[in-house]
C-alpha positions in Angstrom: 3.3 30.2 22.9 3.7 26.5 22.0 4.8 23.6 24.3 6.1 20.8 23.1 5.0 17.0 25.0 6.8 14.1 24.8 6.7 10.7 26.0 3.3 10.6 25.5 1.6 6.7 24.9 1.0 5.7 21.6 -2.6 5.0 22.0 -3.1 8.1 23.8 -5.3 10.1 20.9 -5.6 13.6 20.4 -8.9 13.6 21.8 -8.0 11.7 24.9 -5.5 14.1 25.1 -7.8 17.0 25.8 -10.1 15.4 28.0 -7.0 15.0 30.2 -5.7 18.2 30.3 -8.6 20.6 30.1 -9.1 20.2 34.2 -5.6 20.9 34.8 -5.8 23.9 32.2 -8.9 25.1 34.1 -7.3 25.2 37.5 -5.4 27.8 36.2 -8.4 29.6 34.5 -6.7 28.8 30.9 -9.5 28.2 28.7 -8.1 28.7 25.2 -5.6 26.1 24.3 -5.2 24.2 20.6 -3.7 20.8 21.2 -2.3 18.6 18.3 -1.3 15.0 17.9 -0.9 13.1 14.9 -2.0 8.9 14.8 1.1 6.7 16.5 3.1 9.6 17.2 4.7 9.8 21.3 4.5 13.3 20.8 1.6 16.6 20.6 2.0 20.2 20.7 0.3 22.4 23.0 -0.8 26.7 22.0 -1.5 29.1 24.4 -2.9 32.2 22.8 -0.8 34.2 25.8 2.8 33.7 26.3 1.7 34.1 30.1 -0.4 30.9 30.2 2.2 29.1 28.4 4.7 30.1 30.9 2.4 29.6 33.9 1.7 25.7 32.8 5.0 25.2 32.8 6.0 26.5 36.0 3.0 24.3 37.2 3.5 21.1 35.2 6.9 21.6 33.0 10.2 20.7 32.6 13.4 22.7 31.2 15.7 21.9 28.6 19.2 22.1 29.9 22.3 22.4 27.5 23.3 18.7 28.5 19.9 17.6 27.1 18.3 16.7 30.7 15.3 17.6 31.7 14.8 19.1 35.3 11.5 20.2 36.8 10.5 23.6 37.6 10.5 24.4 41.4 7.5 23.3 42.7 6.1 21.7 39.6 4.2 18.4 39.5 4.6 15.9 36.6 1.8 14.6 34.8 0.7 11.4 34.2 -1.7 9.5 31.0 -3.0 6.4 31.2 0.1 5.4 33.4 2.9 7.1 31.7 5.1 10.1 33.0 5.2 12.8 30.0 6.9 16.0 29.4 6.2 19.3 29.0 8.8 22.1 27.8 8.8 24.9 25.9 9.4 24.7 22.1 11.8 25.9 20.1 9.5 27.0 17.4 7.1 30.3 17.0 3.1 29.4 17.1 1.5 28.9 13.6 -0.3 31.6 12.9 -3.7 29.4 11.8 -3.9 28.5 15.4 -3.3 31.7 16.3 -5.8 33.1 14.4 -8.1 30.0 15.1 -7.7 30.9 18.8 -8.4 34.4 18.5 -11.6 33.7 17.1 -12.3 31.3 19.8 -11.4 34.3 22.3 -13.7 36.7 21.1 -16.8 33.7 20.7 -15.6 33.4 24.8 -16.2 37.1 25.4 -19.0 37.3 23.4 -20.7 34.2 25.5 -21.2 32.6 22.4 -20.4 29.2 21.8 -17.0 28.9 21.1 -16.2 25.9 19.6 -19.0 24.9 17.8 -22.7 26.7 17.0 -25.5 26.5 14.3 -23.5 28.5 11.4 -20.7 26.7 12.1 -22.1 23.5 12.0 -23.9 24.6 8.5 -20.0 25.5 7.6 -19.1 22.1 8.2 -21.8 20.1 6.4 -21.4 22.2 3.4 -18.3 21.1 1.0 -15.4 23.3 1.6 -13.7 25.0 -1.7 -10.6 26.8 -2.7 -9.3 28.1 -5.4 -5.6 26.3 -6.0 -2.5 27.6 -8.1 -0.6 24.6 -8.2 -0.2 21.1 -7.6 3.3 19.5 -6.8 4.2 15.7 -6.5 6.8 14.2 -4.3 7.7 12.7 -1.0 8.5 13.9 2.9 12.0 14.0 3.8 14.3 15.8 6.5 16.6 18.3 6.9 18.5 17.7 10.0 15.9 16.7 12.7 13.7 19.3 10.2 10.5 17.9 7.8 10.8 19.2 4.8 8.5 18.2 1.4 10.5 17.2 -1.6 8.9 17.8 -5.0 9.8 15.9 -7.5 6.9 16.9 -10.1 4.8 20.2 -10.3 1.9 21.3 -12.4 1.2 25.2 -12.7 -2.4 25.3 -13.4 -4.7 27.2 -11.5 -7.7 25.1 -10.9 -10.3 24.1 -7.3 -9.6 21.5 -4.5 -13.3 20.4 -3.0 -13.9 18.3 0.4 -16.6 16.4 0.3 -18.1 13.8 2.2 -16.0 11.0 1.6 -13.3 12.5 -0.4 -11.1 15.4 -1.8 -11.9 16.4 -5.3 -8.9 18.4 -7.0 -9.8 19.8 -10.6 -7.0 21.2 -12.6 -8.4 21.9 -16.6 -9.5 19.1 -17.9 -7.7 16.6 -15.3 -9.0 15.8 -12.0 -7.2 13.9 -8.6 -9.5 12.7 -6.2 -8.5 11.3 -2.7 -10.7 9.1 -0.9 -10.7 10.0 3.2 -10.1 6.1 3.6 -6.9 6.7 1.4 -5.3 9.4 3.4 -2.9 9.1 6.0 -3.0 12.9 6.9 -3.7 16.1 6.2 -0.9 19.0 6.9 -2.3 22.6 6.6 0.7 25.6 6.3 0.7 29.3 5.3 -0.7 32.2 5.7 2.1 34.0 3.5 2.0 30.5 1.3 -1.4 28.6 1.9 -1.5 25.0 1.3 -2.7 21.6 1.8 -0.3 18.8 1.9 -1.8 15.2 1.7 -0.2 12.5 2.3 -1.6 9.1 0.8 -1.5 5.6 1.9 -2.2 4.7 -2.1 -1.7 6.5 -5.1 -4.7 9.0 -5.4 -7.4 8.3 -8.7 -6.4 9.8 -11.8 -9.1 11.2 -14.4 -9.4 13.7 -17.4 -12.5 14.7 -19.1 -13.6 13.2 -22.4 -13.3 14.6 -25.5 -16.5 15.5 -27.1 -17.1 15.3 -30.7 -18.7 19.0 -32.9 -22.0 17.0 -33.2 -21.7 16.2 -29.3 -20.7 19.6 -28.0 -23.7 21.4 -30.0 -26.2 18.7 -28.9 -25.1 19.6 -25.4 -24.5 23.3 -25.8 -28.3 23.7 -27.2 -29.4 21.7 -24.8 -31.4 18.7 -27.2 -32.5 15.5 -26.5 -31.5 12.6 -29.0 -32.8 9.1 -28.5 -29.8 6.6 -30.1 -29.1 3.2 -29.6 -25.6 4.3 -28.9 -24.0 4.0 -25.7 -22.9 7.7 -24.8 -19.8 7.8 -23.5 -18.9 8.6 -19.8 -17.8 12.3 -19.3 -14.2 11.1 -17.4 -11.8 8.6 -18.2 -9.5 7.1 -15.7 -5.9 7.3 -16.2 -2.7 5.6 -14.5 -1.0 8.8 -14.1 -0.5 12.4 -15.5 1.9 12.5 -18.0 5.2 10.4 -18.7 7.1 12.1 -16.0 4.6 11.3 -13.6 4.3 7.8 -14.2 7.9 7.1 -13.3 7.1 8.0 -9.6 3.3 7.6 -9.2 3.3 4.5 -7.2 6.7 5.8 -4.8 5.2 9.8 -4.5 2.5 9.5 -2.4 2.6 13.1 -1.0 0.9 15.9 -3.3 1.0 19.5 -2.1 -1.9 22.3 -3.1 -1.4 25.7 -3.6 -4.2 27.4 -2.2 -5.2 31.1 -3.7 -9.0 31.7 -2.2 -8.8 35.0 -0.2 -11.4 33.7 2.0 -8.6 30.2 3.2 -7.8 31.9 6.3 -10.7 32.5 7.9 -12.2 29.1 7.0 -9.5 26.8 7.5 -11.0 26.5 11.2 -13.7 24.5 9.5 -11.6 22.4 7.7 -10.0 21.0 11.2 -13.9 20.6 12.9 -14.7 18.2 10.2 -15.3 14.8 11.8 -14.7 12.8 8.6 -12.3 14.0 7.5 -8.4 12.2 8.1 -6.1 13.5 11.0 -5.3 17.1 10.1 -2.7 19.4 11.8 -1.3 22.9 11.2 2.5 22.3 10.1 4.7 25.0 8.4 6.6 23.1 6.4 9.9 24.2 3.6 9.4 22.7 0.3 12.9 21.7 -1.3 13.8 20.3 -4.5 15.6 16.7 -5.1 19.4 16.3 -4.8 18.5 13.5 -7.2 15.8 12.5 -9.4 13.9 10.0 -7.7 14.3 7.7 -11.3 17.8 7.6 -11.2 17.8 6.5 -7.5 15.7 3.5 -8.7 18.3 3.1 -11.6 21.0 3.2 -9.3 19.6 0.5 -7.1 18.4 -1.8 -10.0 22.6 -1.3 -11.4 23.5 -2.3 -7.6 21.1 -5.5 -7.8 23.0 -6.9 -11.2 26.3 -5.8 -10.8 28.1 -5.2 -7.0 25.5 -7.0 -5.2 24.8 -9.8 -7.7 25.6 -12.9 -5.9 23.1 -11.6 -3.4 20.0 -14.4 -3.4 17.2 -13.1 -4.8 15.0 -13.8 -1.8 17.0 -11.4 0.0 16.5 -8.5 -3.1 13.3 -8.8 -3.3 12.9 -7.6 0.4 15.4 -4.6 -0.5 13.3 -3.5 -3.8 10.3 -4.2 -2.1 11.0 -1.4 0.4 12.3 0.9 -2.0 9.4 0.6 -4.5 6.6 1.3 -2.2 7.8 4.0 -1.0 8.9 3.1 2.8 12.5 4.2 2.3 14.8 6.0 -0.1 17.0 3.7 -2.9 19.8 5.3 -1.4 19.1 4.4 1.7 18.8 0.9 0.7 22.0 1.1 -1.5 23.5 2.2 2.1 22.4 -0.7 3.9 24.1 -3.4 1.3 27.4 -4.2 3.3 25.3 -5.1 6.5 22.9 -7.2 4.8 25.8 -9.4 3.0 27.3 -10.0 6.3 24.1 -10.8 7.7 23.2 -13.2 4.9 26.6 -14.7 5.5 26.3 -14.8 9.4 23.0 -15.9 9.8 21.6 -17.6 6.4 19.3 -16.5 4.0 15.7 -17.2 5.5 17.1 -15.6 8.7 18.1 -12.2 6.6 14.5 -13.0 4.6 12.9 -12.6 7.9 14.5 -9.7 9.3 14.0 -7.6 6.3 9.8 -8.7 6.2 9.9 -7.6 9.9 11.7 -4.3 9.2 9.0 -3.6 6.2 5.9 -4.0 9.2 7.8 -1.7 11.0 9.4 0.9 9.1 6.6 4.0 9.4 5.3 6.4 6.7 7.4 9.6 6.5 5.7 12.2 8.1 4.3 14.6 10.4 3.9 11.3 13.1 7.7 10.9 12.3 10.9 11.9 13.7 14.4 12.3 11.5 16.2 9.7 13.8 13.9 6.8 12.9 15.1 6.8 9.5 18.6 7.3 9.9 20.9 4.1 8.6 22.2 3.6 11.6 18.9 3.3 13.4 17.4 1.2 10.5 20.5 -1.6 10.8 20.0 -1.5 14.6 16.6 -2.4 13.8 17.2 -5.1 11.6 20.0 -7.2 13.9 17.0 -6.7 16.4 15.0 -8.8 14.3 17.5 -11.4 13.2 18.2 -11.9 16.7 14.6 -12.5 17.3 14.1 -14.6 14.2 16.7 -17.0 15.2 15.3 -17.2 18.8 11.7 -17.8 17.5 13.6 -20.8 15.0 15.2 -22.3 18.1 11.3 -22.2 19.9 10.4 -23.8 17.4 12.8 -26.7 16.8 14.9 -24.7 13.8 14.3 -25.7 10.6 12.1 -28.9 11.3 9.4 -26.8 13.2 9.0 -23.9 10.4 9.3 -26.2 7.7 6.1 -26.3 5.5 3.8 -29.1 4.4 4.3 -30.9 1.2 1.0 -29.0 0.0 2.1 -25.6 0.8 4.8 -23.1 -1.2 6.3 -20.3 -0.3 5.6 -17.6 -3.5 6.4 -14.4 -4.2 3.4 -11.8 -4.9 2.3 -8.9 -6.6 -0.5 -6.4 -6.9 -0.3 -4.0 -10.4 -2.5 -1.3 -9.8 -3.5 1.9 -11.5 -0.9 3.5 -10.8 1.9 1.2 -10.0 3.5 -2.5 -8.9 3.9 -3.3 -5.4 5.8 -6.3 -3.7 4.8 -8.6 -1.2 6.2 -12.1 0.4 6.9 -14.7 0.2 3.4 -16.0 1.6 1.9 -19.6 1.6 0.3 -21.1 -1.6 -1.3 -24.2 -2.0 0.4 -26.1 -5.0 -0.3 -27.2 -8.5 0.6 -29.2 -11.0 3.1 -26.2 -12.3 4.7 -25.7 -8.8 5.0 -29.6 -8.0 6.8 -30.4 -11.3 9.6 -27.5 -10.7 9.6 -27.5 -6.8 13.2 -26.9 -6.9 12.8 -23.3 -8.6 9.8 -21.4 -7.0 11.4 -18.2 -6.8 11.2 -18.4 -10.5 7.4 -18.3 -10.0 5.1 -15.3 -9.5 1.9 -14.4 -8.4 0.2 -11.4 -9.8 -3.2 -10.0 -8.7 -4.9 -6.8 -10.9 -6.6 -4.5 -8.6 -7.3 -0.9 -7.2 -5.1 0.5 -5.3 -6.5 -0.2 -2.2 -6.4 -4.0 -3.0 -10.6 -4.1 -4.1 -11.3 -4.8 -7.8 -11.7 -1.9 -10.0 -15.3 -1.0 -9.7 -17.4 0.3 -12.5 -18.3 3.6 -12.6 -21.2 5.2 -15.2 -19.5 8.7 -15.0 -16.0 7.4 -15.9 -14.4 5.1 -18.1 -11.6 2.4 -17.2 -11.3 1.6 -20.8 -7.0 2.9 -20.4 -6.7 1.4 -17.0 -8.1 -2.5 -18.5 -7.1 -1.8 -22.6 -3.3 -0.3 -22.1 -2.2 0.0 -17.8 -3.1 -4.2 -17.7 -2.9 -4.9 -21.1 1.2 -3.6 -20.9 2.0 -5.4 -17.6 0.6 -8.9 -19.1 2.5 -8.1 -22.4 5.9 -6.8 -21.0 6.2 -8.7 -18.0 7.4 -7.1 -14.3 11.5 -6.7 -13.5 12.4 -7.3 -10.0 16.1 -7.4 -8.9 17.1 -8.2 -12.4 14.9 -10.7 -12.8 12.6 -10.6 -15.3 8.8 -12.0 -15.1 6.4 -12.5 -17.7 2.7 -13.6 -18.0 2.3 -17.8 -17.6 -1.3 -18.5 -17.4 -4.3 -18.8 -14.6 -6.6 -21.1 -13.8 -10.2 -21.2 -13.5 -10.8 -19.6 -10.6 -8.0 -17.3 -10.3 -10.4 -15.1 -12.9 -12.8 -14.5 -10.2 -10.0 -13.4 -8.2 -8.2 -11.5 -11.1 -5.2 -13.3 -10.2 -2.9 -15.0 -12.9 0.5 -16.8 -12.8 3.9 -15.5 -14.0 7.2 -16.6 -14.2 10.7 -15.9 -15.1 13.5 -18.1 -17.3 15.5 -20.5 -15.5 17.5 -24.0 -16.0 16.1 -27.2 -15.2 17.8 -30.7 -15.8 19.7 -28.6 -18.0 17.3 -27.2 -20.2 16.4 -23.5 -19.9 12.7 -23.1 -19.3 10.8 -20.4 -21.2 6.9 -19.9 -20.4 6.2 -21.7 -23.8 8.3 -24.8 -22.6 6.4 -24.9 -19.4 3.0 -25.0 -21.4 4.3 -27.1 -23.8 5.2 -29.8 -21.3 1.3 -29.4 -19.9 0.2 -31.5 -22.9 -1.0 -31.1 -26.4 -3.0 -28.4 -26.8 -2.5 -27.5 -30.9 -6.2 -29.2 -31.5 -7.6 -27.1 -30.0 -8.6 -24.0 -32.0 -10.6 -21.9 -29.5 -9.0 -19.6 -27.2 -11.0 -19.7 -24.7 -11.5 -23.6 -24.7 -7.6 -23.4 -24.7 -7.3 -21.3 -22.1 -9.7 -23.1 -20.0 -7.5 -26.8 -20.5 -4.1 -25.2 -19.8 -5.7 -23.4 -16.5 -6.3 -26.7 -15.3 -2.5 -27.3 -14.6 -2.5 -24.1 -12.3 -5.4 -25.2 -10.3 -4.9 -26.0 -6.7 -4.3 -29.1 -5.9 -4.0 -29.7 -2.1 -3.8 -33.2 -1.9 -2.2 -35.5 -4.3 -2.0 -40.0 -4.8 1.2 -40.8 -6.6 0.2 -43.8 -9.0 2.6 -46.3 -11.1 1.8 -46.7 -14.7 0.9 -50.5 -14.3 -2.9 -49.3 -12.6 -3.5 -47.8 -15.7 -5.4 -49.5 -18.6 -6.5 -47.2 -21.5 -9.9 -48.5 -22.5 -12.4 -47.4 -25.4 -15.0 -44.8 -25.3 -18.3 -46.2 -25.1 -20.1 -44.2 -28.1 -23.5 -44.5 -30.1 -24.7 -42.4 -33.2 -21.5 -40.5 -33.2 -21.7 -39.1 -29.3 -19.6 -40.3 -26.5 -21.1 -41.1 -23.9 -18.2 -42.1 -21.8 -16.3 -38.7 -21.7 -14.9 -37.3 -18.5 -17.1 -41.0 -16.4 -14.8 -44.1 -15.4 -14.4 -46.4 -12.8 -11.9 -47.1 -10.4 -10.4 -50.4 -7.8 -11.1 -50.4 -4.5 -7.1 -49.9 -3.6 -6.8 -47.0 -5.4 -9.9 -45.7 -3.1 -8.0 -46.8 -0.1 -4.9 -44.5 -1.5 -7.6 -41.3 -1.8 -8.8 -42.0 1.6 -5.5 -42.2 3.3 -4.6 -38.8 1.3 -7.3 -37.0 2.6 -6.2 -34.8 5.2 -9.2 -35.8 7.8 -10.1 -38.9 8.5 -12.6 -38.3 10.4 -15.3 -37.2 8.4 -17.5 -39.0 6.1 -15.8 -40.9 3.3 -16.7 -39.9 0.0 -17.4 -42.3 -3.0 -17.3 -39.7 -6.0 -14.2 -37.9 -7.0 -12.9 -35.3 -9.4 -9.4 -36.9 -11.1 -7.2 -35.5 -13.3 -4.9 -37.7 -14.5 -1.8 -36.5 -17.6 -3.5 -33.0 -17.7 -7.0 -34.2 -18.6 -6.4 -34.3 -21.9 -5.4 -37.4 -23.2 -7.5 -40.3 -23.7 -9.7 -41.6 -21.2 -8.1 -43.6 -18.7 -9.4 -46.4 -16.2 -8.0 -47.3 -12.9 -7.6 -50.7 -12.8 -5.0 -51.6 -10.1 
């Protein structure tokens, strides 16, 4: 029998959970309970291997469901309390899973047996040593709900029997020659279902790693095959390569599927799938039958549909304001058309309440819009519930502006910009911002249009650098997945942005500057107009030496002396035997060292004598301050 708790507190874990009820369980000499709670969730469920004991807790600590949806106690029955909080216990209205049925069986028998029951020395063994399945299938797609039901939508599938391995830190699926492996650190959760359909459903917080094994030339397959050593000065190549997704179909929804389903077909899953749940490293993992069902509508012409809606009915909506909308779209947090429903509100609200308001409200809403799944109820995504969310937040925006002092007190300093971000992984692009920036040279001179500006970081999907790896080649993730985003550029609401430049320092960071076409003083402003207006830069023939000038423009530059052209005095370089000796050394007045100093933004500390200037982009002609 399975009762079903609610109200429980959010920090109240699974664990915690048991501690607290196993004395009250043991007062009525019920020793064989499964309880389950997922991470965040106000909820658990509660098996009883007897009908009886469920029914007894109840009549000692339960509530029932009446028709009106109250809930009355039993006669007699005392309510219990965690950490504080009041929490209720009824019957469900769903059958046991058999897993835990099975699971507690087992547990019964250990009991009777006076064995340990929950964990002994063979079991322990079990869980040390990697688990393996055999799988059927693999399926791609995204949680959804039925009703107040959770069902999984597939929106890709690959037939192709292959093996799913847990290891120690991660899950290792091997289909052919292609392989998916999800770290532990990567996984939200981990939904078990069956028996008459075994599987694993995992649900991702990033995109999982793509590989497939090299090809190997004749020469290279009888070398190996026979087993013979060759010395070469050649560097052999890595036996995977790393790809950004699985096939063209697949890399249209990589970065917004972030559920994959396995097929299990190992005989031997139902009697080891206790193990899998005793594994202490592993992610939360619960016993869910879930229904798969398939789309209504391709997830790729949802996108389509809401990328129409952002240049044609909802055009004259800001772009601050779409980028907040696409943002939660493309990473997965809501459905397109669930984002196309909430348009109308969102106009009104940019009309009622301004745009950095709406801006606001929306960057709230994404912090607090949850992952679909098993921790998840239907009514938390329902439109409704979503827009009641979102006035919440613009109410509280506006009263944190008027703490504040309105616009005056969350105005930034004359240093700082407000610009949009992005992160191109692997497997996909994902949104964030707008978030502080120091400025530079670029972002001073076109103040006035920094939503035209983006910045672009190339990473893993977990935000690290892509780390080398001597068993597997990132040769398509650096040579085509990068090499395309930097040569096509990145839409977003219409807008289109392509590659800029970077600066010196934003290479150690693998950070670079992009930008999209807009109108200033009339002119409309390409990326080779920007550069062009940096300086002259057609004398120099290296491209690296290039590079390396231009990037000085998009260096920060945190604190800035505004000069008038009468200080300056162009004077000769001081040269001998054909070297100058003068290059990049000059001199400056003492007023112009009063200006620094007042710039600086402490004035405390020690002031300093020796400075760094760069003056007309550092690459004209030596210049002397003589003012």
């Amino acid at each position: 029998m399975e009762v079903f708790i609610r109200n429980l507190p959010e920090q109240a874990t699974e664990k915690r959970l048991k501690m607290f009820l196993k004395p009250h369980l043991d007062a009525l000499s019920i020793n064989t309970f499964s309880c389950q709670k997922m991470q965040r969730a106000r909820r658990a469920t509660l098996t009883f291997l007897c009908p009886r004991q469920g029914q007894l807790f109840l009549m000692t600590h339960g509530q029932q469901e009446m028709k009106s949806g109250a809930r009355v106690n039993y006669p007699n029955a005392i309510q219990l309390r965690i950490m504080g909080t009041p929490i209720f216990c009824c019957a469900s209205n769903k059958a046991p899973d058999t897993f835990q049925i099975r699971a507690l069986e087992a547990e019964a028998r250990a009991e009777m047996s006076r064995s340990k029951p929950a964990i002994n020395e063979k079991s322990m063994n079990q869980q040390k040593a990697p688990l393996a399945y055999n799988s059927s299938y693999a399926s791609c797609g995204v949680w959804s709900y039925e009703g107040s039901e959770l069902v999984f939508v597939s929106h890709l599938q690959w037939m192709s029997p292959g093996e799913i391995k847990f290891g120690a830190r991660r899950i290792m699926l091997t289909m052919g020659t292609t392989r998916i492996e999800f770290a532990y650190s990567w996984i939200q959760n981990i939904a078990v279902g069956g028996p008459q359909a075994p599987s694993i459903t995992i649900t991702c917080r990033y995109a999982p790693k793509f590989s497939q094994m090299t090809e190997e030339t004749g020469v290279e397959a009888l070398i190996n095959a026979l087993n013979i050593k060759v010395k070469t000065k050649e560097k052999r190549k890595p036996p995977w390569e790393r790809l950004s997704s699985l096939g063209v179909d697949h890399e249209k929804i990589v970065s917004s599927c972030l559920v994959y389903r396995i097929g299990i077909s190992s005989p031997s899953f139902n009697e080891q799938i206790r193990n899998l749940k005793m594994g202490s490293d592993l992610p939360p993992t619960i016993y869910l039958r879930t229904h798969v069902r398939l789309p209504r509508e391709a997830l790729v012409t949802e996108l389509a549909r809401l990328q129409h809606a952002f240049t044609s009915s909802f055009n004259a909506l800001p772009f601050a304001v779409k980028f907040q909308m696409q943002k939660l779209a493309q990473d997965g947090y809501l459905p397109p058309s669930t984002i196309i429903k909430m348009f109308p509100d969102v106009v009104l609200m940019v009309q009622r309440s301004g745009i950095p308001v709406t801006v606001s409200a929306l960057r709230k809403l994404f912090f607090e819009v949850p992952y679909r799944g098993p921790e998840t109820e239907a009514h938390e995504f329902h439109v409704d519930a979503l827009l009641q969310a979102l006035r919440e937040n613009e109410d509280r925006t506006k009263r944190e502006e008027q703490y504040l002092g309105g616009s005056a007190g969350t105005s930034e300093p004359d240093n700082i910009a407000n610009i949009f971000r992005a992160k191109v992984t692997p497997a996909g692009v994902y949104l964030y911002g707008p978030e502080p920036e120091t400025k530079n040279r670029v972002l001073r001179k076109y103040s006035d249009h920094l939503e035209y500006f983006l910045r672009v970081q190339f990473c893993d999907e977990d935000g690290e650098q892509v780390r080398f790896d001597p068993r597997t080649s990132n040769d398509d993730i650096f040579y085509v997945r990068f090499k395309k985003v930097l040569e096509d550029g990145i839409d977003i609401a219409g807008r289109k942005y392509g590659f800029l430049g970077f600066s010196h320092s934003s290479l150690r960071s693998q950070t670079c500057w992009f930008m999209a076409p807009f109108t200033h003083d009339g002119k409309l402003q390409l990326y080779q107009f920007v550069i062009a207006n940096l300086g002259d830069f057609s004398r120099i023939h290296s491209p690296a030496k290039c590079a390396a000038r231009i990037g000085q423009a998009f260096s920060d530059t945190p604190n800035t002396v505004p000069l008038r052209s009468i200080v300056v005095k162009t004077l000769p370089d001081v040269e001998r035997n054909g070297r100058v000796f003068s290059d990049g050394v000059g001199t400056f007045s003492g007023s112009v060292l009063e200006q620094i100093w007042d710039a600086l933004p402490s004035k405390r500390l020690v002031k300093p004598t020796a400075f760094q200037i760069r003056l007309l982009g550092m690459i004209r002609p030596f210049r002397r301050f003589v003012g």
